[in-house]
N, C-alpha and C positions, 0 to 999 in steps of 0.2 A: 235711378238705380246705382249708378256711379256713389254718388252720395253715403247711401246706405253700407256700399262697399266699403267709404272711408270710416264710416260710424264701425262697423265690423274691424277694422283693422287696429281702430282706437282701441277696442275690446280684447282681440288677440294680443297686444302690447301690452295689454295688464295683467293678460293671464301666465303670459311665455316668459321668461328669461330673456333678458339683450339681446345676447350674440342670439341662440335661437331664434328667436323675431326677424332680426337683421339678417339670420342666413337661409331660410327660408320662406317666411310672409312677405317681408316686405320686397321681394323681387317680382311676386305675384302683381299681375296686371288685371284688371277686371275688363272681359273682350263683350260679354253680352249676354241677355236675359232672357229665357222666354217663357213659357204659362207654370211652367214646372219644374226649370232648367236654369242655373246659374253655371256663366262659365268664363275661366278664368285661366289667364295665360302665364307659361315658366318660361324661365330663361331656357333652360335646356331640358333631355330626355332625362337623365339623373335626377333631376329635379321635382319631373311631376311623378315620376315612380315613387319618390319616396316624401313627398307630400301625401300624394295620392295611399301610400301605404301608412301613413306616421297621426297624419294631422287633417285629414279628411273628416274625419268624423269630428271633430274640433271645430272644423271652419263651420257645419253644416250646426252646430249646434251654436255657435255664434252669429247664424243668419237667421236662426230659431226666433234669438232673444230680439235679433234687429225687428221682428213679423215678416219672415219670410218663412213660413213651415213647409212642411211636406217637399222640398225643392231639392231635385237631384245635380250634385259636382258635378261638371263637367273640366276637364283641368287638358288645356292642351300646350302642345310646345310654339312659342312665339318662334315668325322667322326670323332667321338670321341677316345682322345688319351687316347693308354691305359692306365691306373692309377699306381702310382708306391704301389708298393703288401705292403699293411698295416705291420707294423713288430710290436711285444710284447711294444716294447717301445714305438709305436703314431709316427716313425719317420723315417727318411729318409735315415736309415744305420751308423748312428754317433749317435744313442740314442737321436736324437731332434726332438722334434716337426716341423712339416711341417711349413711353414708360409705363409697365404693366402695374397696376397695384398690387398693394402686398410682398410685390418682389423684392429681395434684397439692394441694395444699392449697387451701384457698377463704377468701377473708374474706367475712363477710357484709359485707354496702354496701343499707342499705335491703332493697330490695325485689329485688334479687341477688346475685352473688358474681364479686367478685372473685379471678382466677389469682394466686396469691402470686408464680408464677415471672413474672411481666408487673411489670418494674420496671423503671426507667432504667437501674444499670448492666449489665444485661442487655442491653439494646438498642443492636446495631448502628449504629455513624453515619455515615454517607459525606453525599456531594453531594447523593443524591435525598433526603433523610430531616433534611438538618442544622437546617435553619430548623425545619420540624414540632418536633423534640426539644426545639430551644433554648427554642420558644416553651411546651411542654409544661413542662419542668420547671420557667420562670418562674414558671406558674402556679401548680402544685403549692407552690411556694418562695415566693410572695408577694412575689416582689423583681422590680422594674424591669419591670411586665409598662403596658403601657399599656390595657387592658382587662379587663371582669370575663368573658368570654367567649371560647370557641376553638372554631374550626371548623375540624373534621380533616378533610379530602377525599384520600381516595387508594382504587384499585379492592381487589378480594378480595383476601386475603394477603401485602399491603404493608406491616402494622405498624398500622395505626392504632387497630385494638382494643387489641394491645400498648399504646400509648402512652396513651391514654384510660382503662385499668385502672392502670398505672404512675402516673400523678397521682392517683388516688386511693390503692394503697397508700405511696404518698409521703406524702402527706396524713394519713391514718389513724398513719403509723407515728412522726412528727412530734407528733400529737395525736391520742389513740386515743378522743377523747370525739365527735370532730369526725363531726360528721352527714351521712356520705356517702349517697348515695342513687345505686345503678348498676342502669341499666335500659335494653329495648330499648324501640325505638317500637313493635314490637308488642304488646310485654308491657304497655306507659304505656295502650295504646289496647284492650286489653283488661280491664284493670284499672276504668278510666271507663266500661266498657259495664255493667259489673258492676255497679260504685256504681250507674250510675244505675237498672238492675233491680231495686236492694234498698235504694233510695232511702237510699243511704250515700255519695252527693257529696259531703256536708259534709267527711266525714271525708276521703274522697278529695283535697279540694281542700286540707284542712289539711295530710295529709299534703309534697303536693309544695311547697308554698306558704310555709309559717311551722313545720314539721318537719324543713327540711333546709338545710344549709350548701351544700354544691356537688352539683348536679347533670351527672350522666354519663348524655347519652343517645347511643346507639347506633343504628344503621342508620335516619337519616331518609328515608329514599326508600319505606317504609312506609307514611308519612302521606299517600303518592297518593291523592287520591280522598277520603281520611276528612275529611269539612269538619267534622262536631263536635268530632272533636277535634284538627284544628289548631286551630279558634278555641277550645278549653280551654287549650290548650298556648300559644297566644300571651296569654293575660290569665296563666297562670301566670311566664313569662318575664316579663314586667311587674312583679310581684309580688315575683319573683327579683330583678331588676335595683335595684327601690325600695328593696331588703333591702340592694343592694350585695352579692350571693350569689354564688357562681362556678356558671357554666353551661360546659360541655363537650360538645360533639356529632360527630357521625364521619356519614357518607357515603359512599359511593361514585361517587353522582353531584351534580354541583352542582343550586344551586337553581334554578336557570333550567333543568335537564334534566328535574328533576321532574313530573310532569305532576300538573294539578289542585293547584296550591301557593294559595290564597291571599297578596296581597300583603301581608295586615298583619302574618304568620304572618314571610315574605322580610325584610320589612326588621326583624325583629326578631333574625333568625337571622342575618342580613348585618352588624350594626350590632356585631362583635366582629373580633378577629383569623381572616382565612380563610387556611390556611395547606394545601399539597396535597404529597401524598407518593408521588415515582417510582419507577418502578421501577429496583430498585439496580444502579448498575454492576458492571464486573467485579471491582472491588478490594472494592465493598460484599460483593457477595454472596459471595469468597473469606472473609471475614473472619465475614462471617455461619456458613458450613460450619464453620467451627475453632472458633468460638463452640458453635453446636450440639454436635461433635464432642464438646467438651470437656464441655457438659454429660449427654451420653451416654456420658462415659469409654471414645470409641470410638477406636484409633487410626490416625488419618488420614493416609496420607503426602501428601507436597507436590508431589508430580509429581496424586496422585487429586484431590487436592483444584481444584489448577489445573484438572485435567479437569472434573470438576462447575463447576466456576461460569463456566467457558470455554461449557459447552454446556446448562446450565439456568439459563434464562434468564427464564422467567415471572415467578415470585413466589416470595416466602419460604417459603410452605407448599411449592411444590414442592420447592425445596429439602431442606425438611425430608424430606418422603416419600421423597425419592431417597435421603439419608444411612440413614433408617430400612431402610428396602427394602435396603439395603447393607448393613448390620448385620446384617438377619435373614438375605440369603442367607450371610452369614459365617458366624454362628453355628449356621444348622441344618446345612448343608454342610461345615460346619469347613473353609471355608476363610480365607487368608490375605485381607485386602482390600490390593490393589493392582491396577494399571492396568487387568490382562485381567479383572479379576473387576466394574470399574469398569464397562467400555466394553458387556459383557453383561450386566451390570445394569440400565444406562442404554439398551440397544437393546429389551430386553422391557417395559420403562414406557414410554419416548415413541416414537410410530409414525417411522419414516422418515422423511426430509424426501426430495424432489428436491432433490439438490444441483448446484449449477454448480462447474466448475471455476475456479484462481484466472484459469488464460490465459485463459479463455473472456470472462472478465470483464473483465483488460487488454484483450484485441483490443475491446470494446463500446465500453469508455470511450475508448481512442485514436480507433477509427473516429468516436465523439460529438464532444469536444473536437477533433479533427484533429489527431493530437499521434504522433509516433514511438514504439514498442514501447519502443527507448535511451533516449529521453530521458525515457519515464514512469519507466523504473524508473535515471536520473541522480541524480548530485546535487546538480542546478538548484532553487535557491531561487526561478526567478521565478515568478510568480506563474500563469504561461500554464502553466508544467510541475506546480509545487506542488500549485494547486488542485486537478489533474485527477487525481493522485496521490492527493491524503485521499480524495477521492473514490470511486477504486479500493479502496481500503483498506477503506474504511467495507462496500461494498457485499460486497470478500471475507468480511469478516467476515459479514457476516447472510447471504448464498446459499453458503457453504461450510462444510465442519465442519475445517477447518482449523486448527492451533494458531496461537498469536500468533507462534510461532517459525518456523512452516513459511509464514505470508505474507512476514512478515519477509525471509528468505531469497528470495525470488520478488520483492522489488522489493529487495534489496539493502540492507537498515537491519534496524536489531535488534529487539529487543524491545518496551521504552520506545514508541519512534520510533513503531512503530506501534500501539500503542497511546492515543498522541498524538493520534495524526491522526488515529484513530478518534472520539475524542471529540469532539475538536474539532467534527467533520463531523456528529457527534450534536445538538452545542448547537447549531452553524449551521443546520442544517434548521429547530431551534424559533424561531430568530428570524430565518431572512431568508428571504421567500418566497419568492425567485426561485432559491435556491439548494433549498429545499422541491420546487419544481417541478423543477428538474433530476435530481433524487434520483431523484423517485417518477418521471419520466420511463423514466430507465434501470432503473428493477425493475423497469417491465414489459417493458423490451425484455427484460431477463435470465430473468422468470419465462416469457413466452412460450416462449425460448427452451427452457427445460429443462421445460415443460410434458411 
């Protein structure tokens, strides 16, 4: 019977595509046969559900032609094979790391690893992100940097792990002898619990201390609360700094947000370049999707692509997910990716919003400002019309899912234009507070409204 399954599977590979052969037939095992009953094992539950849902009927018609008729699937999940026993060193009995397929490459860096695809020219650069970059690769480059320290502040999925790996394989790849050391602050603070259990501080303390050129610590907002070892961590930065050694650190939140910081730990971690990284605008995150695109060899039109970075708007990783998510429903669907395949893609990952409409939002802002319907959407540069207009603009944009073209058309200007105004209306909220309070004024009359 075995046999027959191999003859079946010769057939299935002529009928399927590569990858789909290779990603679901050929993982199938054949376990056993009985008067009426073929059945046949998956690697996992995902697995036989969506065989079982997809290509059931396919197998059962390719066991047809073998002369097996009338024979009901049976498809179950193979056990799990036992794991090889974890050893001190993460590895496989030679002191190395295991290696997953398909995963990215890894450099070691001390005491973890470095993403080889986390480099500079990979990393998108727009407005929110430019300063952070410029100051990263000074460092990594050792040219014209005014400090032996940098501190990357930006929330989840901004880049900042990105750039903080990128200087050190910049560094490594410059000088492969150079003594990188990349690690989290929970890993740093786990590590010193350890030492001091097995009365191995010394080593510990050599390690970070007089062991290493540039230090990459990641996610300080960790160190809440831990008072031993920020005060390790601050005599080690001491230590670093006397060396003239480059220190590297990321956050989410500043240090003044952190709770339980010691001050001598602050002005240690303060006394370098603080540099914070926003979230990307529209032209960043377009440019980010064709970026990915390209290294996912996926093809992206320009009309889908505009749609994505028009309407996900979070963070990089969502981006990422969305293009993934788009990929996969393309390729198990076999369909084409464009607009309609876009917009139900994008409606089953982000929930609904209440949306306003654009006019809902001219009548709020005229009746606010006291300003004519004609003359909001004129083409009066004063300053009585202008403002009340970015205004508008800015506010369609965030309570409507509107393209840039379709507001465009609704006050009379193109593209660009508003896109302009948009911005502008962006950076004026961050620094004028009376125009801040005007803003968040009118989102609540707006979100009231369409509550």
């Amino acid at each position: 019977m075995e046999a027959v399954w191999n003859q079946v599977k010769e057939l299935l590979k002529e009928a399927m595509d590569e990858k789909t052969y290779s990603l679901w037939v050929k993982p199938l095992q054949f376990l056993d046969s009985g008067e009426n009953t073929i059945c046949l094992g998956c690697p996992n539950k995902f697995s036989r559900n969506w065989v079982q849902e997809n290509y059931s009927s396919l197998l059962l018609r390719q066991f047809s032609k073998a002369g097996l008729n009338d024979h009901k699937l049976i498809l179950k999940v193979l056990p799990r094979r036992e794991l090889p026993k974890l050893l001190p060193t993460g590895g496989n009995g030679n002191g190395k790391q295991l290696i997953l397929p398909n995963m990215p490459k890894k450099i070691r860096a001390g005491g973890g690893y470095l993403n080889a695809r986390f480099t500079f020219d990979k990393f998108v650069v727009g407005e929110c992100n430019e300063f952070a970059y410029l100051v990263s690769k000074a460092i990594a480059d050792d040219s014209h940097y005014p400090s032996r320290s940098l501190f990357l502040l930006a929330k989840t999925g901004l880049g900042k792990s990105h750039l903080i790996q990128a200087i050190g394989n910049s560094i490594l790849q410059k000088k492969p002898t150079a003594k990188v050391l990349y690690v989290t602050t929970e890993d740093f603070t786990n590590e010193m619990v350890f030492a001091l259990k097995n009365n191995l501080i010394d080593r510990f303390k050599n390690k970070y201390r007089k062991l290493c050129d540039i230090l990459l610590l990641e996610e300080l907002h960790f160190l809440s609360g831990k008072e031993k070892t920020q005060i390790e961590l601050s005599y080690t930065l001491d230590s670093l700094f006397n060396d003239e050694k480059k220190v590297i650190f990321t956050s989410p939140l500043t240090l003044e947000e952190i709770p339980g910081m010691k001050k001598m730990l602050i002005s240690r971690l303060a006394s370098g370049v603080v540099t914070s990284i926003e979230k990307p605008g529209l032209h960043t995150r377009l440019e980010i999707l064709k970026q990915k695109a390209r290294e996912r060899q996926v093809s992206l039109p320009e009309d889908v692509a505009w749609f994505l970075a028009e309407n996900v708007t979070q963070d990089v990783r969502q981006l990422e997910g969305i293009l993934a998510s788009l990929e996969a429903v393309s390729f198990y669907l076999k369909k084409e990716i464009n607009m309609g395949l876009a917009k139900e893609t994008l409606r089953q990952l982000i929930p609904a919003r209440h949306l306003a409409t654009v006019e809902d939002i001219q009548k709020i802002v005229c009746k606010y400002f006291k300003v004519d319907m004609e003359a909001l959407k004129s083409r009066s540069r004063k300053k009585a019309i202008s403002y009340p207009r970015c205004i508008a603009i800015y506010l369609c944009r965030r309570y409507t899912d509107k393209s840039l073209e379709f507001i465009g058309r609704s006050f009379r200007r193109n593209h660009s234009t508003i896109l302009y105004d948009c911005e502008k209306t962006t950076k004026n909220i961050k620094i004028d507070e009376s125009i801040r309070r005007e803003v968040e004024f009118l989102c609540r009359q707006i979100e009231n409204r369409i509550a």
